[in-house]
N, CA and C atoms as an extended XYZ file, in Angstrom:
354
Properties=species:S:1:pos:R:3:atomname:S:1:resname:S:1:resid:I:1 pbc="F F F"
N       -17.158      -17.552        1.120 N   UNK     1
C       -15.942      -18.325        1.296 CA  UNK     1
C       -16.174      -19.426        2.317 C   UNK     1
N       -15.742      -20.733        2.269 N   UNK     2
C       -15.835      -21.388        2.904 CA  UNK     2
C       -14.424      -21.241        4.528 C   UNK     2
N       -14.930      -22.002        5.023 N   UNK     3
C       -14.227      -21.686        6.600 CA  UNK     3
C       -12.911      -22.346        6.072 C   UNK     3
N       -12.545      -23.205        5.287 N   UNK     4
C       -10.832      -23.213        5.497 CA  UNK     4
C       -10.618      -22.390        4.272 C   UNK     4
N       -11.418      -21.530        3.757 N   UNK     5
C       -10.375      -20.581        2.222 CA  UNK     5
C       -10.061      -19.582        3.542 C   UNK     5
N       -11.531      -19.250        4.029 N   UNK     6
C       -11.035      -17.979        5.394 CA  UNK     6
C        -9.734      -18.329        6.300 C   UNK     6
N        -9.229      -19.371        6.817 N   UNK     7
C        -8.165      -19.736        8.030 CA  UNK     7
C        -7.015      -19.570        6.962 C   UNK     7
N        -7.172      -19.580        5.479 N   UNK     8
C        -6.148      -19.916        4.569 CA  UNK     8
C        -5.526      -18.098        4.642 C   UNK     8
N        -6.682      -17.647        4.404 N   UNK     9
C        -7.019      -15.885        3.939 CA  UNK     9
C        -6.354      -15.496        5.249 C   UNK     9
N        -6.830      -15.301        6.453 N   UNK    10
C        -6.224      -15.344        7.589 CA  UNK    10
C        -4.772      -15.281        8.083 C   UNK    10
N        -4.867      -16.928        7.634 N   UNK    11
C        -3.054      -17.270        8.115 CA  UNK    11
C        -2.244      -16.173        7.198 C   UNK    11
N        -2.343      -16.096        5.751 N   UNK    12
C        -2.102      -15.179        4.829 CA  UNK    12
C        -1.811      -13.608        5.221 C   UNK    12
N        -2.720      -13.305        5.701 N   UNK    13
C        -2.598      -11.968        5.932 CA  UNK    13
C        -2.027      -11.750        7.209 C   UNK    13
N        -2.103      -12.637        8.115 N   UNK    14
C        -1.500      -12.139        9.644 CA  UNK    14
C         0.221      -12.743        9.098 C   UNK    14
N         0.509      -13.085        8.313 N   UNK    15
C         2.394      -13.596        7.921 CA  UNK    15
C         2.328      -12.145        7.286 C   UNK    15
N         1.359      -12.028        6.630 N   UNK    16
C         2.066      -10.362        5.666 CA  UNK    16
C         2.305       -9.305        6.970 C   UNK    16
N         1.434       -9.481        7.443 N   UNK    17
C         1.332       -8.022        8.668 CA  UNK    17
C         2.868       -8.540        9.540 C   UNK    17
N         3.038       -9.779        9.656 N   UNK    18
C         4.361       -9.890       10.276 CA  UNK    18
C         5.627       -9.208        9.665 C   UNK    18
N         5.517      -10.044        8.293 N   UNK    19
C         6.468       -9.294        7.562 CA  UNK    19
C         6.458       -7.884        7.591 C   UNK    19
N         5.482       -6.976        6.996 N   UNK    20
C         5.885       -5.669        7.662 CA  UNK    20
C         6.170       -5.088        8.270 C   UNK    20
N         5.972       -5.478        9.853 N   UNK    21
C         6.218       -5.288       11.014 CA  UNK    21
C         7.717       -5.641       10.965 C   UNK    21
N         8.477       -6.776       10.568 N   UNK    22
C         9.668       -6.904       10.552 CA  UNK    22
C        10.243       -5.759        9.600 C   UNK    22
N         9.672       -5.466        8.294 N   UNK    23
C        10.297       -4.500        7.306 CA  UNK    23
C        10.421       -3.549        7.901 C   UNK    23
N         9.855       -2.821        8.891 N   UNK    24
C         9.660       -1.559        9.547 CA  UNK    24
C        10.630       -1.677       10.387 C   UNK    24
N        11.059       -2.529       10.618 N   UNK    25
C        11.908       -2.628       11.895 CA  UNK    25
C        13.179       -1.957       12.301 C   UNK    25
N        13.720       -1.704       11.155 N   UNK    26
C        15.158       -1.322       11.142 CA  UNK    26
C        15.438       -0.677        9.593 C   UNK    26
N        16.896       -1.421        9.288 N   UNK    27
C        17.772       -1.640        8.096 CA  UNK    27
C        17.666       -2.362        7.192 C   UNK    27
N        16.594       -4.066        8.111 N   UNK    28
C        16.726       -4.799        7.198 CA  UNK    28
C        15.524       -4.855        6.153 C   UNK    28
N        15.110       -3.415        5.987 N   UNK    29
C        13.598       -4.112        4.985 CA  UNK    29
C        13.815       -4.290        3.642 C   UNK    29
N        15.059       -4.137        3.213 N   UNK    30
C        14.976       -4.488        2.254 CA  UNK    30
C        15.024       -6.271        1.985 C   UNK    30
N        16.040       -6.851        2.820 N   UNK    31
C        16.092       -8.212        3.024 CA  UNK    31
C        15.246       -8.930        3.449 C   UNK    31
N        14.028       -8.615        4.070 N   UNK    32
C        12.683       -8.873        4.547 CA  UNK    32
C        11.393       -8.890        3.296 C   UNK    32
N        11.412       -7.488        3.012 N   UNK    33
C        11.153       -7.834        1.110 CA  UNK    33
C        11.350       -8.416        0.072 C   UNK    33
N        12.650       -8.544        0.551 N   UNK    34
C        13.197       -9.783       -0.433 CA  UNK    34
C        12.683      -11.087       -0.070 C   UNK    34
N        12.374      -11.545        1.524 N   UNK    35
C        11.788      -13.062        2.134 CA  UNK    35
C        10.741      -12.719        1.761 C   UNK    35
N         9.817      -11.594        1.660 N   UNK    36
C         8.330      -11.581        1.682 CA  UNK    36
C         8.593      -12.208        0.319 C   UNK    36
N         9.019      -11.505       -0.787 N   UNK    37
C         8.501      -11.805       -2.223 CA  UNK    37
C         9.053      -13.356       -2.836 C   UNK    37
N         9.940      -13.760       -1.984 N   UNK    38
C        10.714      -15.264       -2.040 CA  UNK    38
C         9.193      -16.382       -1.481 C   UNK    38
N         8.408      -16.061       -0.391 N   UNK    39
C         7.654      -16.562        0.192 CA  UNK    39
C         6.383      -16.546       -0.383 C   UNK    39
N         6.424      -15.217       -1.012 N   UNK    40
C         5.199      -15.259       -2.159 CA  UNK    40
C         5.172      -16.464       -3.338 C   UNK    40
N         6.521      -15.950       -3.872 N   UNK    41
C         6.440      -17.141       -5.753 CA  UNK    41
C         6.384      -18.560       -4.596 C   UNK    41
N         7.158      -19.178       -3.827 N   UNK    42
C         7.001      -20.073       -3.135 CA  UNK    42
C         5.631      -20.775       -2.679 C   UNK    42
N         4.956      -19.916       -2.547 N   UNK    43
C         3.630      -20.036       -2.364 CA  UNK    43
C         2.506      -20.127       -3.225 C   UNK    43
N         2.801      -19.625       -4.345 N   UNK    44
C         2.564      -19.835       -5.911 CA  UNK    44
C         2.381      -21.231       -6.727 C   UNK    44
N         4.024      -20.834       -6.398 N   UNK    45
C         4.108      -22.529       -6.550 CA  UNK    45
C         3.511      -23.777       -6.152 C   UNK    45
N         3.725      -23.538       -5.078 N   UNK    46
C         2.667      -24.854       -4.266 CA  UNK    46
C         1.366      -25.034       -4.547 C   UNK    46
N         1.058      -23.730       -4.925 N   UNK    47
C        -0.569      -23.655       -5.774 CA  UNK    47
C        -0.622      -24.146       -7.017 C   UNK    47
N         0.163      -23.999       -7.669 N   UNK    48
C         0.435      -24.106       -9.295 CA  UNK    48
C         0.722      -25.535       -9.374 C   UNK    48
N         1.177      -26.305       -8.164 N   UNK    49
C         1.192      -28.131       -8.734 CA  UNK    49
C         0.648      -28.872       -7.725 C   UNK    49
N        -0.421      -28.016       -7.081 N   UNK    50
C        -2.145      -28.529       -6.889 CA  UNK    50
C        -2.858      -28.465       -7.833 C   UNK    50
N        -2.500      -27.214       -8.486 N   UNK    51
C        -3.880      -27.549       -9.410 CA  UNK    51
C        -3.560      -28.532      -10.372 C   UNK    51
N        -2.197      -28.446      -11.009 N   UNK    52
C        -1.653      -29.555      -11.959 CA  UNK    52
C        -1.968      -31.028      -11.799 C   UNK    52
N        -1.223      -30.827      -10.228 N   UNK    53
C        -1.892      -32.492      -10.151 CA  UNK    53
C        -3.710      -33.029      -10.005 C   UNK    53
N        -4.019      -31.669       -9.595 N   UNK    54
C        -5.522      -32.423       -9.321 CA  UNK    54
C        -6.705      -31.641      -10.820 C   UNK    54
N        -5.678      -31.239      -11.647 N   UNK    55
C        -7.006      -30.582      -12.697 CA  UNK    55
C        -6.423      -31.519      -13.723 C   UNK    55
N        -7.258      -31.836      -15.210 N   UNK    56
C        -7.088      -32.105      -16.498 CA  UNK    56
C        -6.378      -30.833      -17.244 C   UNK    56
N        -6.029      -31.312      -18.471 N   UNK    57
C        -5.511      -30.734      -18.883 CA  UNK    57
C        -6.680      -29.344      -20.002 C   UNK    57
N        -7.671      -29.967      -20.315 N   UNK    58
C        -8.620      -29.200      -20.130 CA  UNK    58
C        -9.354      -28.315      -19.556 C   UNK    58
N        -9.351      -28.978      -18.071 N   UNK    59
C        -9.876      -28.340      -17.141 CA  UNK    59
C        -8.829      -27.064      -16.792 C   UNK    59
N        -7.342      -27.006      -17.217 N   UNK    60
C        -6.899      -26.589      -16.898 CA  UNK    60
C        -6.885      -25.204      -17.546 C   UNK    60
N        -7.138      -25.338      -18.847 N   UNK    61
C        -7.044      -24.688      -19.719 CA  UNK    61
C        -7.826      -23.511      -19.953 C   UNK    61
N        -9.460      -24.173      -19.622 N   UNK    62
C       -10.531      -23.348      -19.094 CA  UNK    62
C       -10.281      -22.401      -17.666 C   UNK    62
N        -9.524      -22.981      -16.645 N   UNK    63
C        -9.541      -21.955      -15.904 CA  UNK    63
C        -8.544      -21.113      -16.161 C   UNK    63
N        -7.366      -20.717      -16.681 N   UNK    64
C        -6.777      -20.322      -17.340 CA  UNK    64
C        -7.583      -18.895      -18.541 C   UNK    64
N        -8.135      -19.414      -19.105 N   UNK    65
C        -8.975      -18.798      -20.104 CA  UNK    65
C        -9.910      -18.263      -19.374 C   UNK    65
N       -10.609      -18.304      -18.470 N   UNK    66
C       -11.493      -17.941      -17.247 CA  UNK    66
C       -10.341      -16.918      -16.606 C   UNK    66
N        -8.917      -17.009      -16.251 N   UNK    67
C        -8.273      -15.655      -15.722 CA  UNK    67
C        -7.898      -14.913      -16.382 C   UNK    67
N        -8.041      -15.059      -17.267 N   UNK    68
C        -7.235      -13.991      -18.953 CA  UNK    68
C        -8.396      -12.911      -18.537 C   UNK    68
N        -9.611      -13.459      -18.777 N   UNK    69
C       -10.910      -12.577      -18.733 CA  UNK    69
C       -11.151      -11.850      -17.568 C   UNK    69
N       -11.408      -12.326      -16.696 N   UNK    70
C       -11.917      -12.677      -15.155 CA  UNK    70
C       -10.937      -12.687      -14.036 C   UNK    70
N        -9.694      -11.880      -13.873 N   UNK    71
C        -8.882      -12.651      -12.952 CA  UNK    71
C        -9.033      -12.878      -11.591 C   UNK    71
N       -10.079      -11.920      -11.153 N   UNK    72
C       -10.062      -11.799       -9.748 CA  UNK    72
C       -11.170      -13.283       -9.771 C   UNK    72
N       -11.997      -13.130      -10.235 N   UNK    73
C       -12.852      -15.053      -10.407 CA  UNK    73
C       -11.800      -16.016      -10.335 C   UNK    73
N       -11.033      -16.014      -11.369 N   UNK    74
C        -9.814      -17.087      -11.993 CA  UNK    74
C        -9.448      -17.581      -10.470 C   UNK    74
N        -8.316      -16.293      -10.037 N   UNK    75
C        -8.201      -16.499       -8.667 CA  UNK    75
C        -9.050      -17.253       -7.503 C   UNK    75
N       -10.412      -17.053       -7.473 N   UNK    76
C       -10.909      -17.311       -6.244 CA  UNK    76
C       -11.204      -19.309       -6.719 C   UNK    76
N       -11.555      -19.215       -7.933 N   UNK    77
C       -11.680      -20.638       -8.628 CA  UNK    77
C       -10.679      -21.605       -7.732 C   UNK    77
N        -9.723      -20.910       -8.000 N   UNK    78
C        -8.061      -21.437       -8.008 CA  UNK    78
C        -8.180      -22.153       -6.463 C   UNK    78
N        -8.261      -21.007       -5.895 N   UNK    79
C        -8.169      -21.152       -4.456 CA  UNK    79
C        -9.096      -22.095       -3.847 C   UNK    79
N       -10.261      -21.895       -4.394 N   UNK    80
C       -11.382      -23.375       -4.204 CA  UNK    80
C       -10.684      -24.872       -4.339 C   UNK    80
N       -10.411      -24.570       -5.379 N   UNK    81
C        -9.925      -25.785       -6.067 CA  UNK    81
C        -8.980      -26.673       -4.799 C   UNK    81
N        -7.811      -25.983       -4.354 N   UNK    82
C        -7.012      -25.993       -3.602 CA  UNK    82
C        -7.210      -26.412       -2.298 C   UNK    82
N        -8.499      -25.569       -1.828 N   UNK    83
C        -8.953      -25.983       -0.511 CA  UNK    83
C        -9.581      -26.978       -0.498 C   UNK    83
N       -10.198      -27.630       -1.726 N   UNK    84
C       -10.991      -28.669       -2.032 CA  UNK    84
C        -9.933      -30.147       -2.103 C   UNK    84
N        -8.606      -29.427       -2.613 N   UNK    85
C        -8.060      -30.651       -2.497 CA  UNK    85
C        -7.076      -30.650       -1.510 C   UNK    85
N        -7.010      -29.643       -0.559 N   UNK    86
C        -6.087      -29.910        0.522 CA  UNK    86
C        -7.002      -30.352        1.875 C   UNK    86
N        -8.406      -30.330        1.396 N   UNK    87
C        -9.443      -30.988        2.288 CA  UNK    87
C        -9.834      -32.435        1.971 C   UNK    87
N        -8.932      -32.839        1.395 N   UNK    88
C        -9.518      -33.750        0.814 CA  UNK    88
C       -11.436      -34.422        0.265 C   UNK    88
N       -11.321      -33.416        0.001 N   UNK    89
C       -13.061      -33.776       -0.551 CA  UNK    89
C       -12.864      -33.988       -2.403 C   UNK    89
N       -11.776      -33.766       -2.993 N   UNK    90
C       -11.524      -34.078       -3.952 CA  UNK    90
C       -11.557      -35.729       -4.580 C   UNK    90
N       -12.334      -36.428       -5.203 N   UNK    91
C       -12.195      -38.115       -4.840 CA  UNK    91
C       -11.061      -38.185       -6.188 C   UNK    91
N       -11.461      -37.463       -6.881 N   UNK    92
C       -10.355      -37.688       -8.511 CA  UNK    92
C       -10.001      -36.140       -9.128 C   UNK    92
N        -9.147      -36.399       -9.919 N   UNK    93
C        -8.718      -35.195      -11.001 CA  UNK    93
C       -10.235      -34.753      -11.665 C   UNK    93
N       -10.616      -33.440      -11.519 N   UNK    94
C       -11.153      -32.631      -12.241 CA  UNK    94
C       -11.071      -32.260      -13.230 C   UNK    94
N       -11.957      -32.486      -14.290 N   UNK    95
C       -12.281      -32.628      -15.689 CA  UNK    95
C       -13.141      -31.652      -16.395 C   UNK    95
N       -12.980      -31.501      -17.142 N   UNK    96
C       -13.204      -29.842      -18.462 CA  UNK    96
C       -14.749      -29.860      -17.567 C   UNK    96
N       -15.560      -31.313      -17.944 N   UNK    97
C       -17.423      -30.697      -17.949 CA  UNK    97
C       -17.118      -30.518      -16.266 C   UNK    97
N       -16.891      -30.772      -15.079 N   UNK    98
C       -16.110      -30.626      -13.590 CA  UNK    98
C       -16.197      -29.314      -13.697 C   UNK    98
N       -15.174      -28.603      -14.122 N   UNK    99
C       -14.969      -27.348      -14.552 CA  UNK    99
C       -16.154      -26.325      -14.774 C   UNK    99
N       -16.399      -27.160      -15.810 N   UNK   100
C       -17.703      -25.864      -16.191 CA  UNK   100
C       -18.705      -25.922      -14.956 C   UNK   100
N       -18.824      -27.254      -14.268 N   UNK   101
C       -20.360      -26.640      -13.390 CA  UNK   101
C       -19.688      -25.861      -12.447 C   UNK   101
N       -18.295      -26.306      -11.811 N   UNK   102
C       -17.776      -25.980      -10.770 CA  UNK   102
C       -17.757      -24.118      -11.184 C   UNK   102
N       -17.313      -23.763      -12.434 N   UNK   103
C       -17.708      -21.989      -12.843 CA  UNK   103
C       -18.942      -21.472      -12.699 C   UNK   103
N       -19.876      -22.561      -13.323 N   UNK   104
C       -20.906      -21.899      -13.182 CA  UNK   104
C       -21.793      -22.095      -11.457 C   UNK   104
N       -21.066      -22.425      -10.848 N   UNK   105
C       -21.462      -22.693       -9.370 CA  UNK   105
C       -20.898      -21.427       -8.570 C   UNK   105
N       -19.459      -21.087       -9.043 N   UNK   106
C       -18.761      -20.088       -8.140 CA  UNK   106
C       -19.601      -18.720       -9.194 C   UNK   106
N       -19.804      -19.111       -9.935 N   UNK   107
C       -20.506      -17.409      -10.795 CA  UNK   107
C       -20.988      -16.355       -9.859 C   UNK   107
N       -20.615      -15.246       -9.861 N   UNK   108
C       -21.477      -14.515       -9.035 CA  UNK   108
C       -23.008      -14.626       -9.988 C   UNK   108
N       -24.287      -14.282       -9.246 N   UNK   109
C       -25.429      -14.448      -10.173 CA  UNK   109
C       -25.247      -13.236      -10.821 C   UNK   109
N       -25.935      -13.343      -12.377 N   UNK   110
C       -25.620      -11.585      -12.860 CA  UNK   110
C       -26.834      -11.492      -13.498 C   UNK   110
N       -27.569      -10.236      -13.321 N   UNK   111
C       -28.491      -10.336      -14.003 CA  UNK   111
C       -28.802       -9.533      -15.265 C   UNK   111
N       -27.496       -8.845      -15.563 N   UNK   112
C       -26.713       -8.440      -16.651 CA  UNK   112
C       -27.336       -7.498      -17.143 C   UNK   112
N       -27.282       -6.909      -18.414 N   UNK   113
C       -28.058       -5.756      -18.799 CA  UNK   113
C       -29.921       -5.351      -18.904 C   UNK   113
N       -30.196       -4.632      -19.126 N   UNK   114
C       -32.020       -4.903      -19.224 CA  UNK   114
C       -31.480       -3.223      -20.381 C   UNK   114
N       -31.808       -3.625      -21.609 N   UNK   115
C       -31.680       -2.948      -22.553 CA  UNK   115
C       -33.267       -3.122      -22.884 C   UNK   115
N       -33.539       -1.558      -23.047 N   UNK   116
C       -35.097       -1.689      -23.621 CA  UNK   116
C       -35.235       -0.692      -24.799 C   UNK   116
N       -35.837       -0.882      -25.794 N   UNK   117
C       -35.761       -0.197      -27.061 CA  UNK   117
C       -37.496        0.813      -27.094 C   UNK   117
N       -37.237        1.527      -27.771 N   UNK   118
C       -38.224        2.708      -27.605 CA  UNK   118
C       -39.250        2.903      -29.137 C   UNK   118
C-alpha cells in the first residue's frame, strides 16, 4: 500500500473505533449506528464519483467485472485509483488499455497451479 492509501486506512479505522466507543456509550447506539452507516454510503459515494469522473466508461466496466470475480482486488483497485486521483498524479481520465496494465500491475504474482500428469 502506498503511504496515503495507509493515512486513508488509518483515518478510516481510528473514526470507526470512535464510533464505537460512542455506540458503547450509553442509549444512544443505536443512533450512532445509524451515523456510522449514514457515514459509510456517504463515503461510498464520494468514491463512486471519483472513479466516474476520473475512469472511461470502459475502464469502468472492467473494474467492475474485475469485482464480480475478485472483490477484495476490485476494492483495493478502487482505492488506488482514488488515491491516485486525490493525489493528483492522475494527468487524464483512465482508459480500458490504462486499466488493464494498471490490473495487471496491482495483480498479486500467482504462480498458479503446477499440475503434473503421470
Amino acid at each position: 500500500m502506498s503511504g496515503n492509501e495507509e493515512d486513508i486506512e488509518e483515518l478510516r479505522q481510528k473514526k470507526m473505533e470512535q464510533l464505537q466507543e460512542q455506540a458503547q456509550g450509553g442509549g444512544q447506539g443505536q443512533v450512532d449506528e445509524e451515523e456510522m452507516q449514514r457515514q459509510q454510503e456517504q463515503a461510498e459515494a464520494q468514491k463512486q464519483a471519483v472513479l466516474r469522473q476520473n475512469l472511461t466508461d470502459g475502464a469502468r466496466k472492467r473494474l467492475n467485472t474485475v469485482k464480480m470475480s475478485k472483490p477484495e482486488f476490485g476494492e483495493q483497485v478502487e482505492q488506488q485509483v482514488v488515491a491516485l486521483a486525490q493525489s493528483g498524479r492522475l494527468g487524464d481520465r483512465i482508459d480500458e488499455e490504462q486499466m488493464k496494465s494498471l490490473l495487471k500491475e496491482l495483480q498479486p504474482d500467482d504462480d498458479g497451479y503446477n499440475i503434473r500428469r503421470r
